[in-house]
NUKOLDO-739641 format. One record per residue (C-alpha): residue in three letters; x, y, z. Coordinates in nm, 3 decimals, decimal comma. Example, Ala and Ser with C-alpha at 12.3 -4.5 7.8 and 13.67 -1.06 7.14 Angstrom:
% NUKOLDO-739641
type:xx:yy:zz
ala:1,230:-0,450:0,780
ser:1,367:-0,106:0,714
% end
This chain:
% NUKOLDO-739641
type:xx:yy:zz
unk:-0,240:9,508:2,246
unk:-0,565:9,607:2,071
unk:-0,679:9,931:2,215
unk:-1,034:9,957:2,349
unk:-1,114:10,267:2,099
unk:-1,010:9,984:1,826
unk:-1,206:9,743:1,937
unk:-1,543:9,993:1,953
unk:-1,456:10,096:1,592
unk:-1,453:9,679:1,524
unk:-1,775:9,665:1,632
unk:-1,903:9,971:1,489
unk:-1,766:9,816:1,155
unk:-2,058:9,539:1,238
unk:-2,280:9,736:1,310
unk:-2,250:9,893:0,958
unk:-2,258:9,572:0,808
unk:-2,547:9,385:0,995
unk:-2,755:9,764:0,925
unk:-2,690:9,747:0,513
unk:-2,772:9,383:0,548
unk:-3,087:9,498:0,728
unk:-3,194:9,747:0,442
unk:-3,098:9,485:0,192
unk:-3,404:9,249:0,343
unk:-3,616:9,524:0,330
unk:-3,559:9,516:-0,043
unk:-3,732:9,191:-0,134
unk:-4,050:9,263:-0,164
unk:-3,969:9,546:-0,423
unk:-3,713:9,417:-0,625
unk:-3,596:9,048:-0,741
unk:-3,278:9,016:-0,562
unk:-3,082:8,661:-0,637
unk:-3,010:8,597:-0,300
unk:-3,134:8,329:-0,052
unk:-3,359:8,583:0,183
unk:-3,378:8,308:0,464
unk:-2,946:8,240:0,471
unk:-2,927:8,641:0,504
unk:-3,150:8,693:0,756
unk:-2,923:8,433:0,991
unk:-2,636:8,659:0,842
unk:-2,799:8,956:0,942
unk:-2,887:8,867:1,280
unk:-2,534:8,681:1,403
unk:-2,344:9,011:1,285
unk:-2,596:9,233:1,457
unk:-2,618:9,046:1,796
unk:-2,247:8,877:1,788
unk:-2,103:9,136:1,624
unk:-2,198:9,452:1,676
unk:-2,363:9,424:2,051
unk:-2,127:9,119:2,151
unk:-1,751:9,315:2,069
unk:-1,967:9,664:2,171
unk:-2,020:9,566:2,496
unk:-1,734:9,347:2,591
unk:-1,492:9,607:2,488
unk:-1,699:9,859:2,743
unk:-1,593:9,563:2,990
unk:-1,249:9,526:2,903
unk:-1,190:9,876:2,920
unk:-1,351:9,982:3,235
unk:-1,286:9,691:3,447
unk:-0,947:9,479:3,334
unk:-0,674:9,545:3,517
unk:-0,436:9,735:3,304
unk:-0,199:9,492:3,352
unk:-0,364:9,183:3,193
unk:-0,497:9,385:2,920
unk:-0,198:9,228:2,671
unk:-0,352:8,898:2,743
unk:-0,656:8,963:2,616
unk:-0,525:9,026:2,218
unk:-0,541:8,673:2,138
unk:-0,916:8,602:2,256
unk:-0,989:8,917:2,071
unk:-0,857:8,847:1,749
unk:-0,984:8,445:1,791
unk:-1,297:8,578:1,815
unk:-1,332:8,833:1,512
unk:-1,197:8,486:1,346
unk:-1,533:8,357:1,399
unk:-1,760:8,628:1,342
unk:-1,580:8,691:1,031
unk:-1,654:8,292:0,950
unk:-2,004:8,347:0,975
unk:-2,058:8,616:0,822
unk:-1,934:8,484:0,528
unk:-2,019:8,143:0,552
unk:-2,397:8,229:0,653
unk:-2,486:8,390:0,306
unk:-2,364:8,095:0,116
unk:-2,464:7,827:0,310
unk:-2,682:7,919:0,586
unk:-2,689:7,699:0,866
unk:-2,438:7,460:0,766
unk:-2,115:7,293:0,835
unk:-1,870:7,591:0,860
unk:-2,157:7,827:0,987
unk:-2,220:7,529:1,290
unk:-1,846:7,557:1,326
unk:-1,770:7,916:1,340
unk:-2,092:7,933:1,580
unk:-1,970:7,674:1,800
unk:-1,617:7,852:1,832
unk:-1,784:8,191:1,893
unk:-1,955:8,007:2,194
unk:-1,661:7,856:2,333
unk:-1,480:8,236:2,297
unk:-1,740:8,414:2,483
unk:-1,679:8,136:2,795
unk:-1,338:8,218:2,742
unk:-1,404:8,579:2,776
unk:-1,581:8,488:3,147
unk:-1,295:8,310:3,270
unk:-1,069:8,574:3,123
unk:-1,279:8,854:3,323
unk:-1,369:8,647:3,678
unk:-0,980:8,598:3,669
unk:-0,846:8,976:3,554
unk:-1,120:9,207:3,676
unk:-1,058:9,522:3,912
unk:-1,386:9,563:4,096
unk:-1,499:9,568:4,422
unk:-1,655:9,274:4,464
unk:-1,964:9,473:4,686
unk:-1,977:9,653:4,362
unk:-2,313:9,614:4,245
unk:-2,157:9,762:3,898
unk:-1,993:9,377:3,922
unk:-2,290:9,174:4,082
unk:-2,443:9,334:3,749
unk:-2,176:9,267:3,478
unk:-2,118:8,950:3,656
unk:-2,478:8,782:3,637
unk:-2,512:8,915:3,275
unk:-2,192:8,678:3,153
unk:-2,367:8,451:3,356
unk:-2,690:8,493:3,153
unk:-2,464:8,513:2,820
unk:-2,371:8,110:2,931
unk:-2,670:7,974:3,054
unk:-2,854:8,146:2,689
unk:-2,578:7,895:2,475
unk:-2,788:7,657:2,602
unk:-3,018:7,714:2,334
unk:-2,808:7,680:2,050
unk:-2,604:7,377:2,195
unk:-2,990:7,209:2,184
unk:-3,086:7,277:1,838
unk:-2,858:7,014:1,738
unk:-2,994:6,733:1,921
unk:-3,310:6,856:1,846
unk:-3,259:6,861:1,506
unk:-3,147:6,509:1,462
unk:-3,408:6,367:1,652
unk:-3,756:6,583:1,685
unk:-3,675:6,811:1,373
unk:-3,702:7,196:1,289
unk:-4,072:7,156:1,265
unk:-4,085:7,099:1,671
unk:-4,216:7,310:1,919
unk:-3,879:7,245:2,047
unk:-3,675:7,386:1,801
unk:-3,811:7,695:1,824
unk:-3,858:7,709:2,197
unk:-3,482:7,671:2,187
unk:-3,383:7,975:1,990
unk:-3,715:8,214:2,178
unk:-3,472:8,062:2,538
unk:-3,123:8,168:2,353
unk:-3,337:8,493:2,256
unk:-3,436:8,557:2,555
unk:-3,139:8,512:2,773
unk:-2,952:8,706:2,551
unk:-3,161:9,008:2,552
unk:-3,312:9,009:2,874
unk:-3,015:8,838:3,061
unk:-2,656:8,940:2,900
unk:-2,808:9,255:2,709
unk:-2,966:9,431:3,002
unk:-2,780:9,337:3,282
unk:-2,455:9,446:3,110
unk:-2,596:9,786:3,015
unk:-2,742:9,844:3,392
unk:-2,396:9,726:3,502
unk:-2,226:10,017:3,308
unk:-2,503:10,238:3,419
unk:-2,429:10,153:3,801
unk:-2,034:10,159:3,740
unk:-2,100:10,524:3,602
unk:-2,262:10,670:3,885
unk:-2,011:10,465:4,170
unk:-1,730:10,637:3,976
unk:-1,888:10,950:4,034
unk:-1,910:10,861:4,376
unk:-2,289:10,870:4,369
unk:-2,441:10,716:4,651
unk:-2,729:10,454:4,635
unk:-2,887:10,318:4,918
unk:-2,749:9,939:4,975
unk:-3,114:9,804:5,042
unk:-3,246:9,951:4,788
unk:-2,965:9,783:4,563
unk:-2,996:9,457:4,716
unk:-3,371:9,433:4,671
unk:-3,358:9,558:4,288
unk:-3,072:9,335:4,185
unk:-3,277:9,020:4,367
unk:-3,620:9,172:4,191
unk:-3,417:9,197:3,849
unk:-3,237:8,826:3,819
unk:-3,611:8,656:3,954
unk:-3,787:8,831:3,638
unk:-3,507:8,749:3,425
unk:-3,552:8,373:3,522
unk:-3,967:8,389:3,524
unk:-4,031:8,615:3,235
unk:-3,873:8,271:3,017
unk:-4,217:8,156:3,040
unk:-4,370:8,436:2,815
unk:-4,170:8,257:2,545
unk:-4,326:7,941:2,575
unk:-4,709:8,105:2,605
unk:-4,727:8,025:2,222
unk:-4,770:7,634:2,219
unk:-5,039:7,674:2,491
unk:-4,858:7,531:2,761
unk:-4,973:7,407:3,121
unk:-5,077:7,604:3,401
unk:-4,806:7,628:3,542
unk:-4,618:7,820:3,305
unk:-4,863:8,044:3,266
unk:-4,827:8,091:3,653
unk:-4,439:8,178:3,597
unk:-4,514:8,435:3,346
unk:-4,741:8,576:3,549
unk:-4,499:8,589:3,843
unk:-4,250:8,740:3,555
unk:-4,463:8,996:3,444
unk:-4,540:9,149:3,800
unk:-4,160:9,160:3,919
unk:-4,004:9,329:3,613
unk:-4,341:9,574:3,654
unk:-4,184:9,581:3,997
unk:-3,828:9,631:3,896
unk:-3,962:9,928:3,662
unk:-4,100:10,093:3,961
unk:-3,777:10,073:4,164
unk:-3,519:10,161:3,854
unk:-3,745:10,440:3,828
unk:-3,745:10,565:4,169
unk:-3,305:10,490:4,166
unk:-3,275:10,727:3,853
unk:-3,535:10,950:3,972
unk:-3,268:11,039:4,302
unk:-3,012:11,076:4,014
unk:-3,167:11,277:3,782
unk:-3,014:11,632:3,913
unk:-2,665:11,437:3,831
unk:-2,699:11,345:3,538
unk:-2,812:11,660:3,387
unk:-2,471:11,802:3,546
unk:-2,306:11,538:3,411
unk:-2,368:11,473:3,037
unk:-2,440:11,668:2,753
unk:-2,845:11,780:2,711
unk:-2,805:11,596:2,404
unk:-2,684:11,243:2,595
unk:-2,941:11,323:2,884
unk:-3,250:11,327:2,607
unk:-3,068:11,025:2,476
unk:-3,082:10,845:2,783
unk:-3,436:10,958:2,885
unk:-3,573:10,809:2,543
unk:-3,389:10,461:2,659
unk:-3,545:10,461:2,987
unk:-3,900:10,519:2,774
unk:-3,852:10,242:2,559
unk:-3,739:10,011:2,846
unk:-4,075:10,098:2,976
unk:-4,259:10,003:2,682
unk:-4,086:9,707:2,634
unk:-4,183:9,586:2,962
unk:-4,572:9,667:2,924
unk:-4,569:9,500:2,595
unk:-4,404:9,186:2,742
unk:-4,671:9,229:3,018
unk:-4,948:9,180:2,741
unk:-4,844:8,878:2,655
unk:-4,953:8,702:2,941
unk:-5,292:8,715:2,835
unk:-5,370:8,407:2,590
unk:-5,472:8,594:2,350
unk:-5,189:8,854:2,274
unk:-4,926:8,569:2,297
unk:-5,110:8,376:2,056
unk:-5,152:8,701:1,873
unk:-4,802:8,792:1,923
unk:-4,699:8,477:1,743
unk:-4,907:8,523:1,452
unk:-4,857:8,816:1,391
unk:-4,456:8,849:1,240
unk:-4,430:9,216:1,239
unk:-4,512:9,236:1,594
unk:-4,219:9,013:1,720
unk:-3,979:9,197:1,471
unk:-4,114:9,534:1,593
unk:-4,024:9,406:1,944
unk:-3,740:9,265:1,824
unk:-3,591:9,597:1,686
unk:-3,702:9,829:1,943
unk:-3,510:9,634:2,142
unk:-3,212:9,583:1,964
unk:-3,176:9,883:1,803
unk:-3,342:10,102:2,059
unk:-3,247:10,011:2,399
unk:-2,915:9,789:2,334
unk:-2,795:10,003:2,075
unk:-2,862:10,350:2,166
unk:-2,749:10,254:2,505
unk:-2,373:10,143:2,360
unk:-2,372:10,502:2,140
unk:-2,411:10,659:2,484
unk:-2,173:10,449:2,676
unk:-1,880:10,443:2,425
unk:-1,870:10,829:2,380
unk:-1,904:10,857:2,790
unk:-1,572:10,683:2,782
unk:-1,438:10,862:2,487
unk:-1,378:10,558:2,286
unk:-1,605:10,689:1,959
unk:-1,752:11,044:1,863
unk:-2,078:11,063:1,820
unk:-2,198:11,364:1,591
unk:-2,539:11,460:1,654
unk:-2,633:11,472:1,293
unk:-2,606:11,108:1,202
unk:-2,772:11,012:1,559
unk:-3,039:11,218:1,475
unk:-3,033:11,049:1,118
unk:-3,026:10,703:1,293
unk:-3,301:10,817:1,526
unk:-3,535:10,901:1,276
unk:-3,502:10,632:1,040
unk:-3,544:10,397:1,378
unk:-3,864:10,582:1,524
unk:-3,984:10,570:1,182
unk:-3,932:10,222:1,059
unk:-4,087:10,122:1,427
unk:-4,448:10,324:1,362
unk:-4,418:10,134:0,977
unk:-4,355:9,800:1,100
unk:-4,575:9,826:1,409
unk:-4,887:9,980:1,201
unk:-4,860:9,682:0,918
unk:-4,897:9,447:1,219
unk:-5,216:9,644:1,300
unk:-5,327:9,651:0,960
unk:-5,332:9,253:0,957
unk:-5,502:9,208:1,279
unk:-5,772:9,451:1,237
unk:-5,768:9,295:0,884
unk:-5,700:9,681:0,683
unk:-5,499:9,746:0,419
unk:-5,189:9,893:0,441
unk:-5,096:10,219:0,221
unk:-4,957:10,243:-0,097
unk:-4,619:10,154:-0,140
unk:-4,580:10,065:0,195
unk:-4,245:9,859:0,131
unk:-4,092:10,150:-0,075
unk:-4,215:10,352:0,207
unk:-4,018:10,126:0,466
unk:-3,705:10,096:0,281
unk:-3,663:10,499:0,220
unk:-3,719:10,527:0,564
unk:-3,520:10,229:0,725
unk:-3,227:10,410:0,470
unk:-3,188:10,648:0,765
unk:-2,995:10,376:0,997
unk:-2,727:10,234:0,757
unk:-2,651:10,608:0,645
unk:-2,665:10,757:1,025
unk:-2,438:10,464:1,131
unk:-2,158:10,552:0,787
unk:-2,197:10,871:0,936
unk:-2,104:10,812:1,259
unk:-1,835:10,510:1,084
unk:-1,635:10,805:0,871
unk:-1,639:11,050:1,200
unk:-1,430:10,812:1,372
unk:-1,190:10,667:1,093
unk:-0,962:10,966:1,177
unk:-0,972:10,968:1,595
unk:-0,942:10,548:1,589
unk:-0,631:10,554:1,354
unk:-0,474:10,873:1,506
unk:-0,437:10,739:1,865
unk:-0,366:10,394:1,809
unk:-0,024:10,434:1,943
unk:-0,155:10,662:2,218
unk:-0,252:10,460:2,600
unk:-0,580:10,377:2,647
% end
């Protein structure tokens, strides 16, 4: 059986990887590197999202809430599915999106159904859990987003990639992943965390935010499309998007707020900062999704690349990712020195202000500073080396208690 503190230090491995490859990107403009740019960003992003966050987050899953008896099972879906991360991250570079890149994809899709069946069929909750109506609507999200890819085929043979389309497709994959699978997972682990502690929540108040959360999931889509100028009435759904995840912001707040004496029992004051900066950024990222209802920031949003890869990263490598370096350690299946988080965390904060003020820069039509790239690169450094950091801290504990239970 691969252990769960194995599998964390898998996708920790990823994480390294998809990081480097990040800094590497950041490189171009700088240097002449004899790479094709566009084939490594697809390389980047499929280790990053299916890599690091995908194996991150479903070994959270597997070890909290299999039943230690059909843990075994689970070695062979594992290892299938490294198969085909592995694929692509080699095939990507080469090739881009190819034959064996389409094929490795495909089998990573078909694995992560695999993994549903594997946990609606092997899973210990309580099925009034809301720690399981959480975890289980954000598979469900993880499904309904391989719609996206699955379409970008057809779409390909028959409208092209210059389609509205065939980018519509990947912003719908995009955005089921990351405000479907992503979020719902992590507020699933959140929810298991305090119901282990035997924290109580009211049951209305529960039932109200999990209905609140899935209908801005499902309506918040429509921001995605805002860029082709679309009819009415998808500018009606965003709209209805935009006002229930403002909605669900005000009652996660006012659910935390009841738990806040806890958790500074609880954890570390290092974790409880840690998990007070997440809840910020999920704040921001809902006001600037907010913004884009207005015709004018989507359209601006869209013009403007460094804005979507600002939003893009704050996400990813704010909320999702700092949210799995608090989870893992909380279940003692990685270390987390402070030193390299606060290495990470700088070189993240950083790059963000960087990134974010260039987009500024070509709105309001100013020029950027000096050296801005070398500038970005120095300071983007700080992830890939926080993350080796954190990699070399846990060579030792992985390997040492391999043969140990989990």
């Amino acid at each position: 059986m691969v252990k769960a503190k194995t599998q964390s230090f898998v996708a920790l491995i990823y994480f390294l990887i998809a990081s480097s490859l990040g800094l590497l990107l950041r490189l171009f403009p700088i240097i002449d590197i004899n790479i094709d740019y566009k084939f490594f960003v697809h390389t980047h992003s499929h280790v990053a999202l299916l890599g690091w966050v995908y194996i991150g987050l479903t070994t959270l899953i597997f070890h909290l809430f299999i039943k230690e008896e059909s843990k075994k099972k689970y070695t062979k879906l594992f290892l299938i599915t490294q198969v085909t991360i592995l694929g692509m991250l080699f095939s990507f570079p080469i090739t881009g999106y190819a034959l064996f890149s389409i094929i490795f994809s495909t089998l990573f899709i078909l694995c992560s159904y695999w993994f549903y069946v594997f946990f609606r069929k092997n899973n210990n909750f309580n099925k009034d859990s809301y720690a399981f109506k959480f975890i289980n609507a954000a598979l469900i999200f993880m499904i309904i987003s391989s719609i996206g890819p699955w379409a970008l085929g057809i779409i390909m043979n028959t409208l092209g990639s210059t389609s509205h389309w065939y980018k519509n497709a990947i912003y719908f994959y995009l955005h089921f992943q990351y405000n479907g699978w992503f979020i719902f997972c992590l507020l699933g682990l959140f929810f298991s965390f305090l119901e282990k502690n035997n924290r109580i929540i009211l049951k209305n108040k529960m039932i109200v935010f999990f209905r609140w959360m899935v209908f801005s999931c499902i309506f918040t889509l429509a921001l995605s499309f805002l860029w082709i100028k679309p009819p009415l009435t998808i500018y009606i759904l965003a709209a209805l998007g935009t006002i229930t995840q403002l909605i669900t912001l005000m009652q996660f707040y006012q659910i935390i707020k009841l738990q806040k004496t806890f958790l500074k029992e609880k954890i570390t004051p290092f974790f409880y900062r840690l998990i007070s900066f997440i809840f910020v950024l999920f704040s921001l990222k809902i006001l600037m999704q907010t913004l884009t209802v207005i015709p004018y920031f989507a359209a601006l949003s869209y013009q403007i690349r460094d804005f979507v890869i600002g939003y893009l990263h704050l996400v990813f490598l704010g909320i999702i990712s700092l949210s799995i370096f608090f989870f893992l350690p909380q279940n003692k299946l990685l270390k987390l020195p402070k030193v390299w988080m606060y290495l990470y965390l700088f070189g993240f904060i950083f790059s963000e202000i960087l990134i974010f003020y260039k987009g500024f820069c070509n709105w309001q039509q100013f020029s950027i500073i000096n050296n801005y790239y070398t500038v970005l690169v120095l300071i983007s450094a700080f992830m890939p080396i926080g993350v080796l950091g954190i990699f070399i801290s846990n060579i030792k504990p992985t390997f040492s208690t391999l043969k140990e239970p989990v």
